[in-house]
N, CA, C and O atoms as a GROMACS GRO file, in nm:
protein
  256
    1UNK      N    1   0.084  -0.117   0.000
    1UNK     CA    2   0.000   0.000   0.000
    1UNK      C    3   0.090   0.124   0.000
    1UNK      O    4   0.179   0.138   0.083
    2UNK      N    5   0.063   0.215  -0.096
    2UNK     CA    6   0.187   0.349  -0.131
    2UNK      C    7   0.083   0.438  -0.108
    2UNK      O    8  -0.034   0.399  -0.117
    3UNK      N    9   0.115   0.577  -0.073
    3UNK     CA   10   0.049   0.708  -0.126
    3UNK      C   11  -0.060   0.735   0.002
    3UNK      O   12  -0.162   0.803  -0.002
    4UNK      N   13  -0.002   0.655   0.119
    4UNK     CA   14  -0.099   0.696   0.228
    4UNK      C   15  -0.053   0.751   0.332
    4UNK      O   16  -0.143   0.801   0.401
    5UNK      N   17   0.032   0.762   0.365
    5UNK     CA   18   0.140   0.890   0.424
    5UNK      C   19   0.156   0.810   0.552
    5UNK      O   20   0.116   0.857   0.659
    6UNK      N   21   0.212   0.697   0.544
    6UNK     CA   22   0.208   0.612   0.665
    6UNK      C   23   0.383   0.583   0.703
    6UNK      O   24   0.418   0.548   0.816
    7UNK      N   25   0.488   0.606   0.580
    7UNK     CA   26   0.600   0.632   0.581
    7UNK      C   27   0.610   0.756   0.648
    7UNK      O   28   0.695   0.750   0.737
    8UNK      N   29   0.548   0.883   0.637
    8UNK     CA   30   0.583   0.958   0.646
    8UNK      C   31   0.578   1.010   0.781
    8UNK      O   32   0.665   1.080   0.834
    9UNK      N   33   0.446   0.962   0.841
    9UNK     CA   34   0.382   0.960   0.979
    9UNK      C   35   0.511   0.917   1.074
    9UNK      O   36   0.566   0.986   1.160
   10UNK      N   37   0.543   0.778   1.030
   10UNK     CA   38   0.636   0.694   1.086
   10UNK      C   39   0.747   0.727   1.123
   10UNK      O   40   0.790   0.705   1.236
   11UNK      N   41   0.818   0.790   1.019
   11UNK     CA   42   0.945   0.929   0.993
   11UNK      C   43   0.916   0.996   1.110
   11UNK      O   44   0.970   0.972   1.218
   12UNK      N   45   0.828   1.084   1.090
   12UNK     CA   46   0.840   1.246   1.150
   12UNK      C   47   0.784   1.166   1.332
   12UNK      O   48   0.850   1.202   1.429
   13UNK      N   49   0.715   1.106   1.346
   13UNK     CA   50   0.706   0.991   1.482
   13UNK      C   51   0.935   0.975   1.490
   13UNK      O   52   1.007   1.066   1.532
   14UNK      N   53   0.959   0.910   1.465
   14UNK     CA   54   1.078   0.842   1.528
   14UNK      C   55   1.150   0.996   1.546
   14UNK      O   56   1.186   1.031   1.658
   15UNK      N   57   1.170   1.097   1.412
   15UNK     CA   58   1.251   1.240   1.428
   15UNK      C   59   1.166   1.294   1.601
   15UNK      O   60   1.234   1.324   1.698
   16UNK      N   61   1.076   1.294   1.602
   16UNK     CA   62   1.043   1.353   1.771
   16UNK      C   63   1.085   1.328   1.858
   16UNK      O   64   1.144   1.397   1.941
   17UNK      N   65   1.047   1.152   1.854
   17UNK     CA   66   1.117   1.089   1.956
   17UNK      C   67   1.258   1.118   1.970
   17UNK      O   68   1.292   1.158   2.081
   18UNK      N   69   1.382   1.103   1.847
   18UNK     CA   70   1.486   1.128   1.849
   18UNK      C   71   1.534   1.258   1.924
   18UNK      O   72   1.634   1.258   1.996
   19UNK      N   73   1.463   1.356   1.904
   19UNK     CA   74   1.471   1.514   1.908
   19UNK      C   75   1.444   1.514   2.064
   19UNK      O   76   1.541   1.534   2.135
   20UNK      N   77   1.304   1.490   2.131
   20UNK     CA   78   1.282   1.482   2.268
   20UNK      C   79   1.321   1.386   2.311
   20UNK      O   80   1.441   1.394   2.335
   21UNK      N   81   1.258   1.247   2.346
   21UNK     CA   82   1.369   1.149   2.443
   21UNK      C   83   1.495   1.151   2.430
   21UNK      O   84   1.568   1.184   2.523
   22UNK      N   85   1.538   1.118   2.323
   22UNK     CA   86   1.719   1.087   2.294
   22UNK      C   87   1.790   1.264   2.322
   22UNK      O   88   1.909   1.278   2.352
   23UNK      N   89   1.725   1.346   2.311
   23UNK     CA   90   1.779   1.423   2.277
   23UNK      C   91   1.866   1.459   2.186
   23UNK      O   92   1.950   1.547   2.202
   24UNK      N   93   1.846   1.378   2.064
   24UNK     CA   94   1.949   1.397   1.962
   24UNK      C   95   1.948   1.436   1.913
   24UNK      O   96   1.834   1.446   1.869
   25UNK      N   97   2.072   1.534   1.822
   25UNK     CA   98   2.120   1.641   1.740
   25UNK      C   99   2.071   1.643   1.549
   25UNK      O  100   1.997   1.710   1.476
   26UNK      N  101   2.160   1.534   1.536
   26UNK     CA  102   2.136   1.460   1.400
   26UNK      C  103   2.110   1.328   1.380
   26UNK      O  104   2.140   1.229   1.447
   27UNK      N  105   2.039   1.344   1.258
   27UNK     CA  106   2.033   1.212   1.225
   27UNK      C  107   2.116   1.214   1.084
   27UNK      O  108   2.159   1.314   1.027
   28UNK      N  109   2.133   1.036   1.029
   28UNK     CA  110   2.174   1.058   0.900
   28UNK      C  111   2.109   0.859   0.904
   28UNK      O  112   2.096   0.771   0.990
   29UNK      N  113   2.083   0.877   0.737
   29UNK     CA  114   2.009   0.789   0.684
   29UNK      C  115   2.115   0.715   0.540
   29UNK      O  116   2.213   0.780   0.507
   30UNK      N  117   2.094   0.622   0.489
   30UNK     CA  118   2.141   0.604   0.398
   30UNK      C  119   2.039   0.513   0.292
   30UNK      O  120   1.977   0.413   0.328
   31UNK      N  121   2.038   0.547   0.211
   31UNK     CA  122   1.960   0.486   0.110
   31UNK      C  123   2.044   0.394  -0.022
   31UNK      O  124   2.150   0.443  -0.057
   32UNK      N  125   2.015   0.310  -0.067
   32UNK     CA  126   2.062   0.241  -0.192
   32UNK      C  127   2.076   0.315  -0.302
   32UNK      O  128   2.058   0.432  -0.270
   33UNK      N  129   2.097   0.306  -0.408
   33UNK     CA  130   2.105   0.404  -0.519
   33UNK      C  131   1.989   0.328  -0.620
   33UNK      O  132   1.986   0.210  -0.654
   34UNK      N  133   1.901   0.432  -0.655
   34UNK     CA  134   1.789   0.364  -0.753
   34UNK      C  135   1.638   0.332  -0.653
   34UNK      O  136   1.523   0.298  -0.683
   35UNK      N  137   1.727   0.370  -0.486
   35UNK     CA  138   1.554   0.367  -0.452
   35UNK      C  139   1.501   0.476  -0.452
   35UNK      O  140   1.531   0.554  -0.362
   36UNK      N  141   1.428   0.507  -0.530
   36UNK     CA  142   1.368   0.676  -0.548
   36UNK      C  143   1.297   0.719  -0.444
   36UNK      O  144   1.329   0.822  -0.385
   37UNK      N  145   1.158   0.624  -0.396
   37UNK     CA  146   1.091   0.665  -0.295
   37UNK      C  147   1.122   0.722  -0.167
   37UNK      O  148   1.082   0.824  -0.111
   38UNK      N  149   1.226   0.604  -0.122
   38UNK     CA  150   1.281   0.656  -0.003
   38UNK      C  151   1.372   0.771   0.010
   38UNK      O  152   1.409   0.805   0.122
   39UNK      N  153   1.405   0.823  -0.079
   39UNK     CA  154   1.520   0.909  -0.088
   39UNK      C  155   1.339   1.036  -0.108
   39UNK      O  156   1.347   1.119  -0.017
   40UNK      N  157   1.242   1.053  -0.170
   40UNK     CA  158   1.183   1.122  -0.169
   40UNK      C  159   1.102   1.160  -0.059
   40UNK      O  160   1.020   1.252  -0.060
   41UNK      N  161   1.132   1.078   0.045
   41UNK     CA  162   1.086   1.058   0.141
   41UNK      C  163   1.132   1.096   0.271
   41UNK      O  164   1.063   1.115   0.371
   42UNK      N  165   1.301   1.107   0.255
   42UNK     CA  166   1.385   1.169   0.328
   42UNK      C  167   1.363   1.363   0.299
   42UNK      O  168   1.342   1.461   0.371
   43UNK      N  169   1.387   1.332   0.132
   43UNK     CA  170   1.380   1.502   0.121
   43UNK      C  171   1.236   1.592   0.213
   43UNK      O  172   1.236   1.685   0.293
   44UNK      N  173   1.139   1.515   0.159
   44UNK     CA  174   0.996   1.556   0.231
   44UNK      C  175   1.002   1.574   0.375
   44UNK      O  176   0.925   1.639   0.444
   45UNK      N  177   1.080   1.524   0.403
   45UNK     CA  178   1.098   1.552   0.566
   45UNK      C  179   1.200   1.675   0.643
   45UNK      O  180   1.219   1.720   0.756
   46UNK      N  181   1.247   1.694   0.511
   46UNK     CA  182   1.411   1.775   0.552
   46UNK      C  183   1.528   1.732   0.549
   46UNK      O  184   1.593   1.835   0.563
   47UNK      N  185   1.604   1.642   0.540
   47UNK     CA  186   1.717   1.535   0.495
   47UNK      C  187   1.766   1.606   0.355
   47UNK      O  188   1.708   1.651   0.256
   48UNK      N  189   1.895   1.592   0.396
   48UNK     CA  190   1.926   1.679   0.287
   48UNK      C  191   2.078   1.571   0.233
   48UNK      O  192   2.150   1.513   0.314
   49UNK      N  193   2.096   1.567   0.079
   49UNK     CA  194   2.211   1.437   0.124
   49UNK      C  195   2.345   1.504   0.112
   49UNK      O  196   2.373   1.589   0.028
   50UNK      N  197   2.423   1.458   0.204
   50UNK     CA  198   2.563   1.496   0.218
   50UNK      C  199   2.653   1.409   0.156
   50UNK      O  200   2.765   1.460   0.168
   51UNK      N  201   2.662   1.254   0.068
   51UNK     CA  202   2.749   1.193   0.081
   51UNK      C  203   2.693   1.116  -0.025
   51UNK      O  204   2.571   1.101  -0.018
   52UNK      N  205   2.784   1.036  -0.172
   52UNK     CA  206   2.732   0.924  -0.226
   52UNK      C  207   2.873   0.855  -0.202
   52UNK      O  208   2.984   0.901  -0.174
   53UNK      N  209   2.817   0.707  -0.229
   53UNK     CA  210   2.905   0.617  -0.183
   53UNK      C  211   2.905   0.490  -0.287
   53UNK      O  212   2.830   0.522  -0.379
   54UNK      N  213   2.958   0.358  -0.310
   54UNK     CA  214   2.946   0.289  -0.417
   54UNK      C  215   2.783   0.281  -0.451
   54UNK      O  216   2.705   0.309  -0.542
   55UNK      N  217   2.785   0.228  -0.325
   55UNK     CA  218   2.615   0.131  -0.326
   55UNK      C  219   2.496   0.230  -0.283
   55UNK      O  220   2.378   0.212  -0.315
   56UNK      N  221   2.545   0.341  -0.202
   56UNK     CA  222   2.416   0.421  -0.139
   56UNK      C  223   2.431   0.542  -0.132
   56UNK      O  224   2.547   0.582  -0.134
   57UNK      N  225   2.324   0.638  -0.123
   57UNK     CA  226   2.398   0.785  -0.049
   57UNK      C  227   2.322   0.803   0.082
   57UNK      O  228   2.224   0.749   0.135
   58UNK      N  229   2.405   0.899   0.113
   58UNK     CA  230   2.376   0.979   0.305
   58UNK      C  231   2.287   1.105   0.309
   58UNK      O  232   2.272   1.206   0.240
   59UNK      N  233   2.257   1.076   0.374
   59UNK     CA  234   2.117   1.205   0.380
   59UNK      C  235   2.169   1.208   0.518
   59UNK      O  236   2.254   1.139   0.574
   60UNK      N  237   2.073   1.338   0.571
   60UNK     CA  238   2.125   1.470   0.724
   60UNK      C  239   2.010   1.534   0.747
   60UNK      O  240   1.942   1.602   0.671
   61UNK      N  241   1.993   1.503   0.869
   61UNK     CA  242   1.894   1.579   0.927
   61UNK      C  243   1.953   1.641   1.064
   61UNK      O  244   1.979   1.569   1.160
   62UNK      N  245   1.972   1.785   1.065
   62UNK     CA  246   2.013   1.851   1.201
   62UNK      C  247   1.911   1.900   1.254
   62UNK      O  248   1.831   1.987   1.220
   63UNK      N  249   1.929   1.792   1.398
   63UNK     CA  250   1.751   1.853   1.430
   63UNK      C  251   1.780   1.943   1.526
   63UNK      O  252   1.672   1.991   1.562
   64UNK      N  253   1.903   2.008   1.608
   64UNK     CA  254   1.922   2.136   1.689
   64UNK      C  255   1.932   2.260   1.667
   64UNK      O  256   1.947   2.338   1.761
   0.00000   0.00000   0.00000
């Protein structure tokens, strides 16, 4: 099931938690190369990518 914003829910859920319980600064994600969604999915959130690599690139989220 795509296009129901249940990735996205899920995302911005764990970034809170990260942000308030953990208190954490950044995050960073890495994706495969050729998965489009998820990488569109990072941007939609704020992730911005810093890094490609053979197999994947790095996405950044500074949440302070």
């Amino acid at each position: 099931m795509t296009g129901k914003g249940y990735a996205t829910a899920a995302l911005q859920t764990l970034i809170a938690f990260a942000r308030m319980d953990l208190r954490a600064t950044d995050i960073y994600a890495g994706v495969t190369h050729g998965n489009r969604r998820s990488v569109t999915l990072l941007e939609r959130v704020g992730f911005l990518p810093v890094a490609d690599f053979n197999s994947y690139r790095r996405f950044h989220l500074r949440l302070a």
